[in-house]
C-alpha positions as CSV (number, residue, x, y, z in Angstrom):
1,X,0.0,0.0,0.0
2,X,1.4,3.3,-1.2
3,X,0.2,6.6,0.8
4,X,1.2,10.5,-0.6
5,X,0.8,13.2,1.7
6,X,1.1,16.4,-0.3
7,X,1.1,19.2,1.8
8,X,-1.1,22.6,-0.1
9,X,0.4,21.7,-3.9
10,X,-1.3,22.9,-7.3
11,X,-1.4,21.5,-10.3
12,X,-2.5,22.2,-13.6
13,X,-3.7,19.2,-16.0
14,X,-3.3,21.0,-19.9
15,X,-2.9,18.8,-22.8
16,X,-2.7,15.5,-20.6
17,X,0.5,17.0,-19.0
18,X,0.0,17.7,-15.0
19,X,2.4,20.5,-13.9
20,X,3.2,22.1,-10.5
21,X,2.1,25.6,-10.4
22,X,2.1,27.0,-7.0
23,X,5.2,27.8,-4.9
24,X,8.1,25.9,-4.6
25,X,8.2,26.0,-0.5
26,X,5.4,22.5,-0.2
27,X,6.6,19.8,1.1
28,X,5.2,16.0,0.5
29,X,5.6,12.7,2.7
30,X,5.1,9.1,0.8
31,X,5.0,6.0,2.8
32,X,5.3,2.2,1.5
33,X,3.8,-0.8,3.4
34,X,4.0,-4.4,3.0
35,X,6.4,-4.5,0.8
36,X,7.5,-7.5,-1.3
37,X,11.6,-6.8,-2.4
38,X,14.3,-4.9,-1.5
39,X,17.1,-4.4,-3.6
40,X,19.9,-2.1,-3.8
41,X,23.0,-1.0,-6.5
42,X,25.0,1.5,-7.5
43,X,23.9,4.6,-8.4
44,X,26.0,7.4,-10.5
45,X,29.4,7.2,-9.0
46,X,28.9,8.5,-5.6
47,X,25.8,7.3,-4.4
48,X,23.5,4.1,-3.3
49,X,19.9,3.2,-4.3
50,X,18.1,1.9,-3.1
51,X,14.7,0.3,-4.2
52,X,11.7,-1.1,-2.3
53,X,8.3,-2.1,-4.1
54,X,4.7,-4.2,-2.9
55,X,2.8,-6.5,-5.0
56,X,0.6,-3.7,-6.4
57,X,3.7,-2.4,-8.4
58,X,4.3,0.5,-6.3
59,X,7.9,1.3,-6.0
60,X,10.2,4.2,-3.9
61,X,13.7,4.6,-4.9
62,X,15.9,6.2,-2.4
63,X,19.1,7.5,-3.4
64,X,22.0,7.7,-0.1
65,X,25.5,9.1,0.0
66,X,28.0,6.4,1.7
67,X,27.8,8.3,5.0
68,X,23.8,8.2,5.1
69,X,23.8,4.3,4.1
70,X,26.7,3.7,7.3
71,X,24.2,5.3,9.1
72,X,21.3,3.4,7.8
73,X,23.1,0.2,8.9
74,X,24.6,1.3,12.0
75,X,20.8,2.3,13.3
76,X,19.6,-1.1,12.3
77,X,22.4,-3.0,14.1
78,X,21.3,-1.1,16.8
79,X,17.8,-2.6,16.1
80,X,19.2,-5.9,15.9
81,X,20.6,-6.0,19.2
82,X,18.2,-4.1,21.3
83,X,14.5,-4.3,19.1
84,X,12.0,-7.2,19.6
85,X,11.2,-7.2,16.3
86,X,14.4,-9.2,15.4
87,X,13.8,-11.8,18.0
C-alpha cells in the first residue's frame, strides 16, 4: 500500500500533461507498506539506491551518500541488538 501526503500543492492538467504551479516552499511525505523486495546497486558514482516495491507495483527509490547508508546500517544493528522485532 502506497500513501502520498502532499502538503497545499497545485497542479495544472493542460494537454494531458500535470504541472506544479504554486510555490516551490510544499513539502510531500510518501510512505510504502508491505512491501514485497528490496534491492539495492550502484547509483551514478557517488551514491547508493536503493529500491523497495509491494505486490501492487508501487515502487520508492531512495538515493543515499556512503555516509547516510553507514548510518542506515549502523541504526539497524542497533535494532538488531536491542529491538523485539528481530527476535
Amino acid at each position: 500500500m502506497l500513501t502520498i501526503d502532499l502538503d497545499d500543492f497545485m497542479f495544472e492538467l493542460q494537454d494531458g500533461a500535470i504541472k506544479h504551479v504554486g510555490p516551490s516552499t510544499r513539502s510531500a511525505t510518501v510512505k510504502l507498506y508491505d512491501t514485497e523486495s528490496v534491492g539495492v546497486r550502484e547509483y551514478g558514482d557517488k551514491r547508493v539506491k536503493l529500491t523497495v516495491a509491494d505486490a501492487e507495483g508501487n515502487e520508492v527509490e531512495i538515493a543515499l551518500f556512503p555516509d547516510q547508508v553507514a548510518t542506515l546500517t549502523d541504526e539497524i544493528d542497533r535494532l538488531r541488538d536491542d529491538s523485539p522485532v528481530f527476535e
